[in-house]
VEXDREN-2710 file (C-alpha; in Angstrom, 1 decimal):
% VEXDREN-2710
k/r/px/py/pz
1/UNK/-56.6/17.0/-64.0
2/UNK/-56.4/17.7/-67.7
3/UNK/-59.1/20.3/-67.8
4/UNK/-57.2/22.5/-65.3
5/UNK/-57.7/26.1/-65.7
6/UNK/-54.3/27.4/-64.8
7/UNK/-51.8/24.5/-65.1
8/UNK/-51.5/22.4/-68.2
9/UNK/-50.8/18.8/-68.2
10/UNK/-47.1/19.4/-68.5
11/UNK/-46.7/21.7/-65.8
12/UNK/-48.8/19.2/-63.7
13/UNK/-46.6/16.2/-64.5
14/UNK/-43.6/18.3/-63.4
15/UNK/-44.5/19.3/-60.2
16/UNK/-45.7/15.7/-59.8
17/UNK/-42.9/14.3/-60.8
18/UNK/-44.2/12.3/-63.5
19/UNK/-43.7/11.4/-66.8
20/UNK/-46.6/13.0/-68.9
21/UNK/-47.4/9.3/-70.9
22/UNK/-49.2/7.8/-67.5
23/UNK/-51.2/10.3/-67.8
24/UNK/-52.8/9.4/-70.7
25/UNK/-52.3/5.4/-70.1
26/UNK/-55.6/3.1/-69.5
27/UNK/-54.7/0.2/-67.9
28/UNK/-55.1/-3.1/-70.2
29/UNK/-56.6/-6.6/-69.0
30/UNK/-55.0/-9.8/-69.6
31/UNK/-55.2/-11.1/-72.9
32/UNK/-57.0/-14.7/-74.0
33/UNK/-54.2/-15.9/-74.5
34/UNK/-52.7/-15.2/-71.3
35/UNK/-55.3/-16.1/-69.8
36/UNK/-55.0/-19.8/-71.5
37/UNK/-51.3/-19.9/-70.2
38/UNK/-52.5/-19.6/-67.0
39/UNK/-55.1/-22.0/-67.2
40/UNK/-52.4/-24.3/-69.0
41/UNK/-50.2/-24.0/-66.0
42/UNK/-52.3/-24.2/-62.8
43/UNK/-53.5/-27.4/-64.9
44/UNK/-50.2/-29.3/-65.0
45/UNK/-49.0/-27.9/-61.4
46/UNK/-51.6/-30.4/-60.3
47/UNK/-50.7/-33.3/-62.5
48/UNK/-46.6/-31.9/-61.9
49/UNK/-45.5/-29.8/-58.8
50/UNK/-42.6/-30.8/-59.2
51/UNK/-42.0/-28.9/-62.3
52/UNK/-40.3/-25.3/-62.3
53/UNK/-40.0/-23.1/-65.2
54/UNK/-37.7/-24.7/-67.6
55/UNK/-39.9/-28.0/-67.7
56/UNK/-43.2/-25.8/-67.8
57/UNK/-41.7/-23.9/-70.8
58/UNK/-41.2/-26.8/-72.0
59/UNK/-44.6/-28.5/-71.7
60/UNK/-45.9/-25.0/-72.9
61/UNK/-44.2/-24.8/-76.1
62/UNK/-45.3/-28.9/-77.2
63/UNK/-48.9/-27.1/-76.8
64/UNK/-47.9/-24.8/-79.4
65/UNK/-46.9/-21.4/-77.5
66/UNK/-43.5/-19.9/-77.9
67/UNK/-43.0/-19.2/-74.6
68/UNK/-39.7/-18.2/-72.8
69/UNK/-39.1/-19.3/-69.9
70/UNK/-39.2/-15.3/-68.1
71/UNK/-43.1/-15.4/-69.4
72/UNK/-43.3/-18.4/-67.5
73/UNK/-41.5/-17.5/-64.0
74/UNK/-44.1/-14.3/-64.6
75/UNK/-47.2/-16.1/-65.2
76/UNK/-45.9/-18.9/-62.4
77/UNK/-45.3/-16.1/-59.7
78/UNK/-48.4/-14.3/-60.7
79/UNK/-50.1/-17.7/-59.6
80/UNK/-48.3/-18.5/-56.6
81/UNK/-47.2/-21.2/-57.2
82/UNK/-43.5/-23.1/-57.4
83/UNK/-41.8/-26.3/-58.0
84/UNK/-41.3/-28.5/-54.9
85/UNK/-38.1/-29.6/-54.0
86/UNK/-35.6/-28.8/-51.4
87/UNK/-34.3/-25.2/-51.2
88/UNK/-31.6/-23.6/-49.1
89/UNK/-31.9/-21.5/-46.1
90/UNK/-35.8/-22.6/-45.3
91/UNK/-35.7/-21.2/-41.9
92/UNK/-35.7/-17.4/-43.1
93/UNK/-38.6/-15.9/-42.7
94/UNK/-40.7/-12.8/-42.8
95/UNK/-39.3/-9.8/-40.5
96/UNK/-43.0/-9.4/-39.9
97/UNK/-44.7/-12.1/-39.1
98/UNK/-44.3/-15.0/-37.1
99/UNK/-44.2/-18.4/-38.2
100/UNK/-45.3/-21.2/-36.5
101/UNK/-44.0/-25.2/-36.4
102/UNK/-46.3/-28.2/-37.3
103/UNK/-48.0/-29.6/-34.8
104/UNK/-49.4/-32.6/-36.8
105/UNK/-47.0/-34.9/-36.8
106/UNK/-47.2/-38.3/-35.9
107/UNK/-50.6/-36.6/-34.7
108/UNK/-54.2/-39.1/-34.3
109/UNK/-57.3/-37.4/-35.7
110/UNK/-59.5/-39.4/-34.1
111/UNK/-63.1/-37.0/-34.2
112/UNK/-64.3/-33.9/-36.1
113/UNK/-63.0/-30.5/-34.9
114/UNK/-59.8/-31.7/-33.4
115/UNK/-58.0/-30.2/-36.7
116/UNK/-59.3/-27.8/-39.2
117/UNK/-56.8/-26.5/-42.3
118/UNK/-57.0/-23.8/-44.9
119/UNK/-55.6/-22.9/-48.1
120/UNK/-55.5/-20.6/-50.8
121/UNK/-55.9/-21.3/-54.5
122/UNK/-56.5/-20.0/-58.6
123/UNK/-59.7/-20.1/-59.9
124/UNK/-59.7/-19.0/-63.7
125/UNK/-62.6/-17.6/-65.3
126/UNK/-63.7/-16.4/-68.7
127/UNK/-62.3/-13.0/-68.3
128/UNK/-60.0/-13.2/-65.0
129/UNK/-58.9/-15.2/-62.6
130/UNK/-60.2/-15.2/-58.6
131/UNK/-58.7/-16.7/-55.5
132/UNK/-60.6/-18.7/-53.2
133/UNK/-59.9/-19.9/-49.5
134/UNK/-61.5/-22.8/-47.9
135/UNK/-61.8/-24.3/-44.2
136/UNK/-61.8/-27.9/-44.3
137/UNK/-62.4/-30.2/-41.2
138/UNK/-59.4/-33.2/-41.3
139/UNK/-61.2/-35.7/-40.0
140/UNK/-64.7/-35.6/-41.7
141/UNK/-63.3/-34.1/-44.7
142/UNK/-66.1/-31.7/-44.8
143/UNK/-66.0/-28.3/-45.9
144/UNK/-66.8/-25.8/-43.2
145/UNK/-66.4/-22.1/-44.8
146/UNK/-64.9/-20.6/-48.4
147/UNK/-64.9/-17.4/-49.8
148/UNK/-63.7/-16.1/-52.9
149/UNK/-61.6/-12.5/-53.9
150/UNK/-60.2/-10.9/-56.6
151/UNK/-57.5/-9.7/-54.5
152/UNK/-54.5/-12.0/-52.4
153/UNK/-55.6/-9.4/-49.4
154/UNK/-56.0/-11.4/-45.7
155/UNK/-59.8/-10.3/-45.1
156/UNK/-61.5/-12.8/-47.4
157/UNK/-59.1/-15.6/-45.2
158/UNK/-60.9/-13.9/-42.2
159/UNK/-64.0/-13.6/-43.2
160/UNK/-64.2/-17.5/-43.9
161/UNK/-61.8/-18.9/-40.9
162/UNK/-64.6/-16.6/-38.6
163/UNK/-67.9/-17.8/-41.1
164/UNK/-66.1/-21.9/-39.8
165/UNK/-66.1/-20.1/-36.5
166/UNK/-69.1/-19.0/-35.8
167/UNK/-71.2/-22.3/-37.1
168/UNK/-69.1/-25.0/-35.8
169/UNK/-67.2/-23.5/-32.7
170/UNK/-63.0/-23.7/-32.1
171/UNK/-61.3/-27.0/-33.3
172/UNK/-57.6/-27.6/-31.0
173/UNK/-55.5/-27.2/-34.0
174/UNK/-55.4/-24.7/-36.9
175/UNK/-53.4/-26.0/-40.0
176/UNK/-51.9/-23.7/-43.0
177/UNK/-48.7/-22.9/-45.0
178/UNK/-46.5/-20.2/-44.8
179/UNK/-48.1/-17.9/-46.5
180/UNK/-48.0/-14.1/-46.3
181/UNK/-52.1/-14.6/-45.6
182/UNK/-51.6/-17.5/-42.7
183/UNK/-48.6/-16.0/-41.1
184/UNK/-50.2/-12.1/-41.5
185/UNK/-50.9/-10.7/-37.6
186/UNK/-54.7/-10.1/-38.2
187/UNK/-55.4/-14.1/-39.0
188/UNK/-53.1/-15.2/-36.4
189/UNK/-54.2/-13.2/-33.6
190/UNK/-58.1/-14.2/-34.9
191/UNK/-57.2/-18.4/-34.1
192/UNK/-55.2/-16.5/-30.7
193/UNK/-58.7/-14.7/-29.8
194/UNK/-60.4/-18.1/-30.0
195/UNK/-57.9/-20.1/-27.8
196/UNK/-56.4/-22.3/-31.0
197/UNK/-53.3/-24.2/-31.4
198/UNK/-51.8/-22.9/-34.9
199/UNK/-49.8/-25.1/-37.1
200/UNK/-48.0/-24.3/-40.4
201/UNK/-46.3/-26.6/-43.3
202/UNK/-42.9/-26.4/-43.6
203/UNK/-41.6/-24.5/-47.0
204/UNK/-41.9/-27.2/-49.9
205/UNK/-43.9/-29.7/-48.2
206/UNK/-47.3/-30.0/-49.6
207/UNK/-47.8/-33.1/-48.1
208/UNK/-47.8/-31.8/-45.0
209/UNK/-51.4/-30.1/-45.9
210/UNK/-52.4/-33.3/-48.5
211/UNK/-56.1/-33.3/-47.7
212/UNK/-57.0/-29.9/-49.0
213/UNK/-54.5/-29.8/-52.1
214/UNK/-56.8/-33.2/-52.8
215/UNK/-59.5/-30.8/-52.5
216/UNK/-57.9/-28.3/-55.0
217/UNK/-57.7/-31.2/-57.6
218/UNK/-61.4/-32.4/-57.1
219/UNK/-63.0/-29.2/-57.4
220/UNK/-60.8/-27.7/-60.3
221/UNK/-60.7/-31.1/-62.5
222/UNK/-65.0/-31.8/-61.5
223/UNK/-66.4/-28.1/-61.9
224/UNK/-63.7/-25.0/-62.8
225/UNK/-62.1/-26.7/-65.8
226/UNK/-65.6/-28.2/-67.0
227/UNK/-67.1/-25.0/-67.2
228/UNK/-67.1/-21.7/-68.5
229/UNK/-67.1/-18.9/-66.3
230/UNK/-68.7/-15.5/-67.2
231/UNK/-67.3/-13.6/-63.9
232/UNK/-67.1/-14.3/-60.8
233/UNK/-70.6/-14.1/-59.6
234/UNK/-71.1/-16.5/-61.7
235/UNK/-68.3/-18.3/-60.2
236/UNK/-69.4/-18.0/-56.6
237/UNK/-73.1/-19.5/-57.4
238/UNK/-71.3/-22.8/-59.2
239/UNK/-68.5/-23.2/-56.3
240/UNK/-71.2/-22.7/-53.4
241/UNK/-73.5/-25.5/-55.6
242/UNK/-70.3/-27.8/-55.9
243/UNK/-69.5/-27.5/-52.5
244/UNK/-73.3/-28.1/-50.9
245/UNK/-73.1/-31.0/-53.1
246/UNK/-69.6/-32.4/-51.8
247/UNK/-70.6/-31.8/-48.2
248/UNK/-74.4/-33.7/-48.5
249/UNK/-73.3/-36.6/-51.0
250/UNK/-69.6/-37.2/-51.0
251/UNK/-69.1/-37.2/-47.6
252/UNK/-71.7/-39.7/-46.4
253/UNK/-69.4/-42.2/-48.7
254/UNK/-67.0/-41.8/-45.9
255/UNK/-69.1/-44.0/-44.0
256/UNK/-69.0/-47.1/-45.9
257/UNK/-65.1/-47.1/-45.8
258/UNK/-65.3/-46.7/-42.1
259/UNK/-63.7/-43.3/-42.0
260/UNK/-66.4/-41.5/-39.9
261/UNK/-70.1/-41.7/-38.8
262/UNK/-71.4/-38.8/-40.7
263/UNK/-74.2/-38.3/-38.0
264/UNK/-71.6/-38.7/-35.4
265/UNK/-69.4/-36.3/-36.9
266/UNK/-72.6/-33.5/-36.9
267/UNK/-73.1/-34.2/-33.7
268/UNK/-69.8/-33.5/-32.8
269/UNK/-69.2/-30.2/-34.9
END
């Protein structure tokens, strides 16, 4: 406390332990510009995830920002994301938590709630950036729970794998990747509780989890890059629009290709 009566700032900092210039530090925000960096490169990771740092430095600077390429592993970290291709050692894992193998392969979805999936994404906004986390049903396609956070923390991955839950009951299977949100005790012991298989991609293979990334492009390239986002209330009220939307009049299209009978697949969930 600055206004202490008996010890001054100094003497506080010393028997803290700290230097005396945090004390007097205010945190800053992310600048525009930033901000348009990170935009930039969440926008080509879905045109190019196969590009890593070098080739996003590259596409950065052709835009006109004199980036390096250690802003760019920064900014690329700070949105999770990577470049695919094949890396060494993929069976290491976490000390912590378990992972578990894919159980989809060579699999048939043949009816609604047989396989769910999840995923994590960015969301930019005007003066941030979110994360969001939806439950998707693989066979319908439909969207079954999201939520949004400013935070990578597990609960808002809870909150939505238990909203899908609650409204449409336990599918078999349980698909995600290997992230520290998926493979994190409290959301694997919450598909345990309820009696469900759980599945994860292996390291690098989007594919394995193609329906939702398809879902990632739709909404980001149809809603968050058409729009301008004042904060994330804001945010929340256009995603939860978009998404009653894509779940009452994309869906039924589904029928007419012979992918599912939308009043079959109700009945069902």
């Amino acid at each position: 406390m600055r206004d202490h009566e008996q010890l001054s700032v100094v003497r506080q900092c010393a028997l803290l332990g700290l230097a005396r210039s945090s004390v007097y530090y205010h945190p800053q925000g992310p600048s525009a510009e930033e901000l348009s960096l990170l935009r930039l490169l969440d926008e080509q990771y879905l045109e190019t995830p196969f590009y890593g740092s070098r080739r996003m430095t590259v596409v950065l600077r052709q835009q006109g920002y004199p980036v390096n390429r250690k802003r760019v592993q920064r900014l690329m970290r700070q949105l999770g994301i990577e470049a695919i291709y094949p890396k060494p050692r993929l069976s290491q894992r976490h000390p912590d938590h378990q992972v578990f193998p894919y159980l989809l392969r060579g699999v048939s979805i043949k009816q609604a709630n047989q396989v769910w999936c999840t995923d994590i994404t960015y969301l930019p906004v005007l003066k941030g950036h979110f994360y969001w986390v939806a439950v998707m049903d693989w066979y319908s396609r439909k969207v079954l729970a999201w939520a949004i956070s400013n935070t990578m923390e597990v609960t808002f991955c809870i909150e939505a794998l238990q909203r899908a839950l609650a409204r449409y009951g336990s599918p078999q299977i349980v698909n995600s990747d290997q992230g520290a949100q998926f493979t994190a005790t409290a959301f694997t012991d919450c598909l345990k509780a309820a009696d469900i298989a759980i599945s994860m991609d292996g390291r690098g293979r989007y594919l394995d989890n193609i329906f939702i990334e398809r879902l990632w492009r739709s909404i980001k390239y149809e809603l968050i890059y058409l729009t301008a986002f004042d904060n994330g209330l804001h945010l929340s009220r256009e995603v939860n629009r978009w998404f009653d939307w894509y779940n009452r009049v994309c869906q039924p299209v589904c029928v007419k290709r012979g992918i599912v009978t939308w009043g079959t697949c109700l009945q069902t969930q």
